[in-house]
C-alpha positions as CSV (number, residue, x, y, z in Angstrom):
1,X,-122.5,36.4,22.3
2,X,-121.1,33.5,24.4
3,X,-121.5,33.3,28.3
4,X,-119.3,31.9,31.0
5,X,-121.0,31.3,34.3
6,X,-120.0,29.6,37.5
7,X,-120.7,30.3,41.3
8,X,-120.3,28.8,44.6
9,X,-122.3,28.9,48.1
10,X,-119.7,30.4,50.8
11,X,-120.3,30.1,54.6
12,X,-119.1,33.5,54.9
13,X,-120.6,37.2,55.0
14,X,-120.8,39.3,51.8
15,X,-119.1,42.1,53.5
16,X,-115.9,39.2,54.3
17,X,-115.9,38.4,50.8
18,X,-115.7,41.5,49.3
19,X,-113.1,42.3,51.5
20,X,-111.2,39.5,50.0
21,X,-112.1,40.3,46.5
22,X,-111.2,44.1,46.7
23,X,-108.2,43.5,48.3
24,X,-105.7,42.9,45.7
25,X,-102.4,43.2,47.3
26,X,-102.9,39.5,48.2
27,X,-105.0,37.6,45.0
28,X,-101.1,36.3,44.6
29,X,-101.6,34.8,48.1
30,X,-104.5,32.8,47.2
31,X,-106.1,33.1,43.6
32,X,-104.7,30.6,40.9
33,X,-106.7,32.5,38.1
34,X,-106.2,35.9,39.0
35,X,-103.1,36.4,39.8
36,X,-102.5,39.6,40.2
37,X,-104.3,43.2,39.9
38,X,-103.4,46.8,40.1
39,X,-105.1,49.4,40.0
40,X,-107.6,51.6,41.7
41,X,-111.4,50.0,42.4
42,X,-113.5,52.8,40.7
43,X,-115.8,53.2,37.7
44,X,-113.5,53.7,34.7
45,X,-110.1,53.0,36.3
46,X,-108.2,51.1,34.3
47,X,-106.5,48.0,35.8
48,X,-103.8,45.7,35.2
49,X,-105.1,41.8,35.3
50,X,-102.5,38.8,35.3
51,X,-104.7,35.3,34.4
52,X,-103.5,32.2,34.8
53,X,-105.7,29.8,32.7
54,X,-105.5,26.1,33.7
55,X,-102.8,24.3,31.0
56,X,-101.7,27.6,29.4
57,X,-99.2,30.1,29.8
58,X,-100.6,33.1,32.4
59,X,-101.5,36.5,30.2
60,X,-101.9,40.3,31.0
61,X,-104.8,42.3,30.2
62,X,-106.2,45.6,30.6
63,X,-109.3,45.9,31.1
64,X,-111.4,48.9,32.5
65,X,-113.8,48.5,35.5
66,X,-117.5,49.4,34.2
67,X,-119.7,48.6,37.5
68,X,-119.1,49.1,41.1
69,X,-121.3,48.1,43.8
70,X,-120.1,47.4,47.3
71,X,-121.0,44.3,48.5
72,X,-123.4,43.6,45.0
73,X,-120.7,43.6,42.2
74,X,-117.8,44.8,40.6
75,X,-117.2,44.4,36.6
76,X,-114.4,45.1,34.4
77,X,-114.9,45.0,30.5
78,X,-111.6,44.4,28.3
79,X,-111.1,44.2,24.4
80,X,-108.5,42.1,22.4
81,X,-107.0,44.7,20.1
82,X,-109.9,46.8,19.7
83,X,-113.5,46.4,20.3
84,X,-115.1,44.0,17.6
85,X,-112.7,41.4,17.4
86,X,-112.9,39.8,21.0
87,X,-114.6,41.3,23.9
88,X,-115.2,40.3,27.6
89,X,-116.8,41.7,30.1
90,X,-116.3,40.0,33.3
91,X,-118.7,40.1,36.7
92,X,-117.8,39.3,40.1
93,X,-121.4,39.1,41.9
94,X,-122.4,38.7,45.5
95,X,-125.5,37.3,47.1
96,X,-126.7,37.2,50.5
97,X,-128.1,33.6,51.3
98,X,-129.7,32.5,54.7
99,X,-127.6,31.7,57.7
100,X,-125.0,34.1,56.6
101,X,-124.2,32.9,54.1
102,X,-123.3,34.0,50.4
103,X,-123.4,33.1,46.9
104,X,-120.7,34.0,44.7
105,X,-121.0,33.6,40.9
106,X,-118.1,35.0,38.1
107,X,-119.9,35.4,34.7
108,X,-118.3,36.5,32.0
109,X,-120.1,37.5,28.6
110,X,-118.0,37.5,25.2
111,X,-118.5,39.0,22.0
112,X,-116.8,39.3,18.5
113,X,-115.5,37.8,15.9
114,X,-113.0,35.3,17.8
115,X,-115.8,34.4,20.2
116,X,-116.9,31.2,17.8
117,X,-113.3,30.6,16.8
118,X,-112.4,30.4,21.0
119,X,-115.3,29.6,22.4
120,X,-114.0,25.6,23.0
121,X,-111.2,26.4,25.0
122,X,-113.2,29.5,26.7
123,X,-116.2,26.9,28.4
124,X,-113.2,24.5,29.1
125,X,-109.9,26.4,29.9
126,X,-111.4,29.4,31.6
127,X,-114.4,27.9,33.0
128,X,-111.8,25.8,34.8
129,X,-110.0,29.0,35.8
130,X,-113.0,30.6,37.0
131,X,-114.0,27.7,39.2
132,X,-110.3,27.6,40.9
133,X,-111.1,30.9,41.6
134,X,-114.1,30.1,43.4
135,X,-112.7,27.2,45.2
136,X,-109.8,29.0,46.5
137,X,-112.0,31.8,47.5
138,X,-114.8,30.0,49.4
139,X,-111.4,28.4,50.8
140,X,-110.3,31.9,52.1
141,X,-113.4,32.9,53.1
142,X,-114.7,30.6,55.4
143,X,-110.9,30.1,57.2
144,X,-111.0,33.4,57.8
145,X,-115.0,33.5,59.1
């Protein structure tokens, strides 16, 4: 198993973020690695994910939402083919900091059998996709605090 991790400090409230975050109607109007979801936000629901990856053409996955937490978390777990070959399950967590402040981190673990095979353009590619996404949301966040 492989990990992805990245987060960012926001000058924002965790309720004002997970507004943003659960809010997908608009991810087109500010999230360059998620572009899109649909969906409903509830354990099991599955969802329809366009990502955009940094130098590579945008894909579609469907993934199925495996954790819910208002204002903690929400995760979504998705397989390539069938479970086995390549598997990610994907975290969106929330902390609240002093000050009102919040720390966002997107973690992502893999496993299977393409992990090794992937795992180079995974820690650059995506991790580059990840932290776009947590630029642009801090971004959101704190114009809108």
């Amino acid at each position: 198993m492989k990990q992805l991790h990245t987060e960012v400090e926001i000058n924002a409230s965790v309720e004002g973020i997970w507004g943003i975050l659960t809010d997908f109607k608009n991810y087109p109007d500010w999230n360059p690695f998620v572009l899109s979801v649909s969906g409903e936000l509830e354990i099991g629901a599955k969802l329809t994910v366009r990502l955009h990856q940094p130098d590579s053409k945008p894909m579609t996955i469907q993934p199925s939402i495996i954790r819910l937490k208002k204002n903690v978390e929400w995760a979504w777990q998705g397989h390539l083919i069938f479970p086995g070959i390549f598997d990610g399950e994907h975290c969106f967590e929330l902390e609240v900091l002093d000050n009102g402040k919040t720390r966002f981190a997107q973690k992502e673990n893999f496993k299977g059998i393409l992990v090794a095979l992937l795992w180079k353009m995974l820690d650059t590619k995506t991790r580059k996709g990840f932290e776009s996404m947590n630029r642009a949301l801090k971004k959101r966040a704190e114009k809108s605090f």
